[in-house]
N, C-alpha and C positions, 0 to 999 in steps of 0.2 A: 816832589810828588804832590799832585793836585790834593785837598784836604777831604773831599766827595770821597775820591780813592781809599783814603785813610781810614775812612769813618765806614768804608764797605770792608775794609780788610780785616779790619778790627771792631768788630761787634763786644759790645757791652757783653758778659759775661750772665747769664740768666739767673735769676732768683732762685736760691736752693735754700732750703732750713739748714744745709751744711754750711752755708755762706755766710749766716745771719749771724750776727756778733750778738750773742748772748744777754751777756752785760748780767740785769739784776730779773729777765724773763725767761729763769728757766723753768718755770712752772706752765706757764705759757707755751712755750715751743714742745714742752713734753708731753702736754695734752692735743695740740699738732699732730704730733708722731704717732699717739694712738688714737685718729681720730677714724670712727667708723659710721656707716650706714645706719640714721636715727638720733645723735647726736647734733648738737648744733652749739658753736662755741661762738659766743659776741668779744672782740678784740677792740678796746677803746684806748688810744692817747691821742696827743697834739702831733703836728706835724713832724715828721721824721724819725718819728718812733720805731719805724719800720712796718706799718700796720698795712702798705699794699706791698709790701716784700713778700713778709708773709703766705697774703692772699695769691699772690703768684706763684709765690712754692708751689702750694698744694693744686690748685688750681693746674697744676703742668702734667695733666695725665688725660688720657682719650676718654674718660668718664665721668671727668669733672668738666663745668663752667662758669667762669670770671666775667664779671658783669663791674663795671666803673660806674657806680650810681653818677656821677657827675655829668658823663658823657652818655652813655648806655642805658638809662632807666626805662626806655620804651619797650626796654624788650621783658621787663621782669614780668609787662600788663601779658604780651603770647603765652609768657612761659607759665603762670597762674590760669592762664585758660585752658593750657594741655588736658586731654584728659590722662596722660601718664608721665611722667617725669622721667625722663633717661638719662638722665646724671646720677651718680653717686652721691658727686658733693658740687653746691650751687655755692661761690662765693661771690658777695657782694660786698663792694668795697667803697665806704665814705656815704652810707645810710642817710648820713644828717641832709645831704644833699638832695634826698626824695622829694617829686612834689606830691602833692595833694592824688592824682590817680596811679603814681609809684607807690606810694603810701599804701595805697589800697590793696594793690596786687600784692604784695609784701605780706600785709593782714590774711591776705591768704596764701599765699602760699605757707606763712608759717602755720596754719592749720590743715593745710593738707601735709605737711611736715609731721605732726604730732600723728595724725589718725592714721598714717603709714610707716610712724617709727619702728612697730612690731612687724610690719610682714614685711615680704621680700622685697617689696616695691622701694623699702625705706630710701633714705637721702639724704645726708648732713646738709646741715647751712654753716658758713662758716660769714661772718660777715663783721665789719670794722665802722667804729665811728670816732667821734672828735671826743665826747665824754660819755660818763656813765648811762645807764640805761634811761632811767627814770630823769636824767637831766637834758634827753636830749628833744630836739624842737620837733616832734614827731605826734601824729595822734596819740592820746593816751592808752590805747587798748592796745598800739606797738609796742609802744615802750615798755609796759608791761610783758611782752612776748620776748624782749631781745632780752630779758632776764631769765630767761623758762629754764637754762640747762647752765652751760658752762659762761662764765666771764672773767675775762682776765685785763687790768691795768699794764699797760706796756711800759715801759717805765726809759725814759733819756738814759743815754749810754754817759757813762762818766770817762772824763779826759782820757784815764786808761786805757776804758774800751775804747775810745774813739781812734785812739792811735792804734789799737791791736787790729779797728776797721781798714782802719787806712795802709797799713803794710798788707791785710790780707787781700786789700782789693788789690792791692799793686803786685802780689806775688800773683793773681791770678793770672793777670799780662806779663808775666813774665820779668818786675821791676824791681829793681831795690831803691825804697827812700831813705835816703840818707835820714841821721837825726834832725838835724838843723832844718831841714823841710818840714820833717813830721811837727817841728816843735812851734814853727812860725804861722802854719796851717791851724794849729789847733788854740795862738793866740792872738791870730789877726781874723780870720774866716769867721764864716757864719758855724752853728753847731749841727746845723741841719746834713741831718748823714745823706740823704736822697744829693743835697749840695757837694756832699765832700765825696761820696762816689763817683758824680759827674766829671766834678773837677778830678779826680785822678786821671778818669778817663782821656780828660781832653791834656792833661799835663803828657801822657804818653803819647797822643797826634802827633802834639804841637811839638815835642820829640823830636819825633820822626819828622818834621815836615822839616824844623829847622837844622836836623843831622846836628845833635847837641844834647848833650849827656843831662838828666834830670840834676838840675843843682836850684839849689836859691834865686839866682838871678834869673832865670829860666823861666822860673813859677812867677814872677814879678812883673817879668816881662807877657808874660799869658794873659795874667790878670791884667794890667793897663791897656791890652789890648783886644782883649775880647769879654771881662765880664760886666756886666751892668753895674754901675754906680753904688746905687745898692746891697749889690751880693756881699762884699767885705766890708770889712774894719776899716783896716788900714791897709794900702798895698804901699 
C-alpha cells in the first residue's frame, strides 16, 4: 500500500483533555475543564510538556480560536481591531514567539479581555509560553498581564507516564505495544512526547506498509530508515 494512502487512512487521532496523560498537571487540566467566559489561564513549560495539546483541546469547538504565535501572529493585529469578539475562548499558542506589533495587539486585546470579563460579550484567553510570566522576552506591561488570572507550570511526564502515553496513543489505533518496545522507546528515544506520539504513529504505517506485526526489530528498522540522525540515542 502506497505510504500517501496510509497516512490518508489513518489520521493522527485529535487532541482531547481525555487523551492527555495527566502525569503531575492535574491542577492544570482541571482548571481547563472549568474554564469559562472572562477567565484567562497562561500555561508555561519547555517543549513537549503538552502545552499545544492542550490549546487544541479546547480550542476544538465552533466558538473558540487557536492562533500558533509562531506561524499565525498576523491575525492577533484584525482580531484586536474587531470592534466585537466572537469567540468564547481565544487561544494563543507559544507567546514568547510575538514580534514587536504581535506584542502590541496582544496588550490589547488583553484589556479588551478584562473591561468585558463581566458582561455578556466576555471571552477566555487561554494562552502558553516557554517560562514564567515575568521571565518571558515580552514587553514589560505583557508580561505583567499574562499573570492577571490563572497560571499553571506543566510539568515533564515521568518514565511511568510516558509509557502509560505510549500504550494510550497506541490503544487509540487500535495497537498493542509489546513490553520490550515500550521499554527500549523510553531508553534509547528522545523524551519529547509531541516525538513519541509521532513515532507511534508512523510505527503503525510502517506496519502496515510492511505487513508486519509491531515488534523490536520493526521499530529499528523505521528508525534507521526514516528518522533524522538526531531524533534518537541509540537505534
Amino acid at each position: 500500500m502506497p505510504r500517501q494512502l496510509i497516512l490518508d487512512l489513518l489520521p493522527p487521532p485529535p487532541p482531547t483533555l481525555d487523551n492527555f496523560i495527566v502525569g503531575d498537571n492535574a491542577a492544570a487540566v482541571d482548571a481547563l475543564r472549568q474554564w469559562q467566559p472572562g477567565r484567562a489561564i497562561y500555561l508555561w513549560g519547555s517543549p513537549g510538556s503538552g502545552r499545544s495539546h492542550l490549546l487544541r483541546a479546547l480550542s476544538d469547538a465552533q466558538d473558540a480560536l487557536y492562533i500558533d504565535a509562531g506561524q499565525s501572529r498576523h491575525i492577533l493585529a484584525g482580531l484586536a481591531a474587531r470592534d466585537q469578539i466572537d469567540s468564547r475562548l481565544i487561544a494563543i499558542d507559544g507567546v514568547d514567539l510575538l514580534d514587536g506589533p504581535a506584542q502590541a495587539a496582544l496588550f490589547t486585546l488583553y484589556n479588551r479581555w478584562r473591561e468585558a470579563a463581566a458582561a455578556s460579550s466576555a471571552f477566555a484567553l487561554l494562552l502558553s509560553g516557554d517560562r514564567a510570566p515575568m521571565a518571558m522576552p515580552l514587553r514589560e506591561d505583557l508580561r505583567t498581564r499574562l499573570g492577571w488570572d490563572l497560571v499553571y507550570r506543566l510539568q515533564q511526564l515521568s518514565d511511568d507516564d510516558r509509557a502509560q502515553a505510549l500504550h494510550a496513543r497506541a490503544a487509540e489505533r487500535g495497537l498493542h505495544l509489546a513490553p520490550e518496545v515500550v521499554n527500549w522507546v523510553l531508553t534509547h528515544y528522545t523524551r519529547d512526547m509531541n516525538h513519541l506520539s509521532a513515532l507511534i504513529d508512523a510505527l503503525d504505517r510502517y506496519s502496515l506498509e510492511k505487513h508486519r506485526a509491531i515488534t523490536l526489530p520493526l521499530l529499528k528498522d523505521l528508525l534507521a530508515a526514516d528518522a533524522p540522525p538526531d531524533e534518537t540515542k541509540t537505534v
